[in-house]
C-alpha positions in Angstrom: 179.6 119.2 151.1 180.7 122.9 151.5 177.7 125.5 151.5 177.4 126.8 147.6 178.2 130.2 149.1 181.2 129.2 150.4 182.7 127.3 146.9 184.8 128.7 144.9 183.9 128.7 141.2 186.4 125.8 140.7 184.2 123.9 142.9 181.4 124.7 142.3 181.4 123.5 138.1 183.1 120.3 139.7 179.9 119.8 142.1 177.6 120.8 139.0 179.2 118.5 136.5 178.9 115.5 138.9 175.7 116.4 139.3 174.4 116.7 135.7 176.7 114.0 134.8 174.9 111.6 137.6 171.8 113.0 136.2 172.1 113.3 132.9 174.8 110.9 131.9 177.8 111.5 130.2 176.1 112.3 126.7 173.9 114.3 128.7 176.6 116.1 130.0 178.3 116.8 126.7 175.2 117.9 124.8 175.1 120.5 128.1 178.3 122.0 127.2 177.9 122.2 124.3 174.7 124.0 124.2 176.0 126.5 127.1 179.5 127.1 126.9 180.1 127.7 123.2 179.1 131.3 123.6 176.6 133.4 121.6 176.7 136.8 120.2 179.5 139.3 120.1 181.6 139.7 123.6 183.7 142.2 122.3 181.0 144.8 121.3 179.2 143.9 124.2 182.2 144.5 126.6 182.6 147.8 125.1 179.3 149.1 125.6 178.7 147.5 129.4 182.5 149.4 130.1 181.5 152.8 128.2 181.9 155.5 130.6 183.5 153.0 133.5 187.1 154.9 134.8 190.1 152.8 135.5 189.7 153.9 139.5 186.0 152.1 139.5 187.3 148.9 138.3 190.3 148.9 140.8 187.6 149.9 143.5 185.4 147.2 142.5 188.3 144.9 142.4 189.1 146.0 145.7 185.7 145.1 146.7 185.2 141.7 145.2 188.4 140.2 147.1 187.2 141.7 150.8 184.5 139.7 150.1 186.6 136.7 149.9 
């Protein structure tokens, strides 16, 4: 198995649904996403105030950052 630092988000949620689905089982599983992926509370206010007073130059530089890392 690849180091979970090395996966890709892609394979890492395959690697985590085996898992909870080995562990779990597949009702298990289901009741998992549905509990954690159907999202709570209001994204769109909350985007706006965690990108108040962000420029468009600090998200291309942090862009810029992220995929060096890669």
């Amino acid at each position: 198995m690849i180091a979970i630092e090395k996966m890709t988000d892609a394979e890492f949620d395959a690697v985590a649904f085996d898992l909870l689905k080995r562990e779990l089982g597949v009702d298990g599983l289901a009741r998992f996403l549905r509990l954690h992926r159907s999202g709570r509370g209001d994204y769109t206010r909350d985007r706006e105030e965690w990108q108040r007073g962000i420029s468009v130059d600090e998200i291309a530089e942090s862009i810029r950052l992220r995929r060096a890392e890669e």
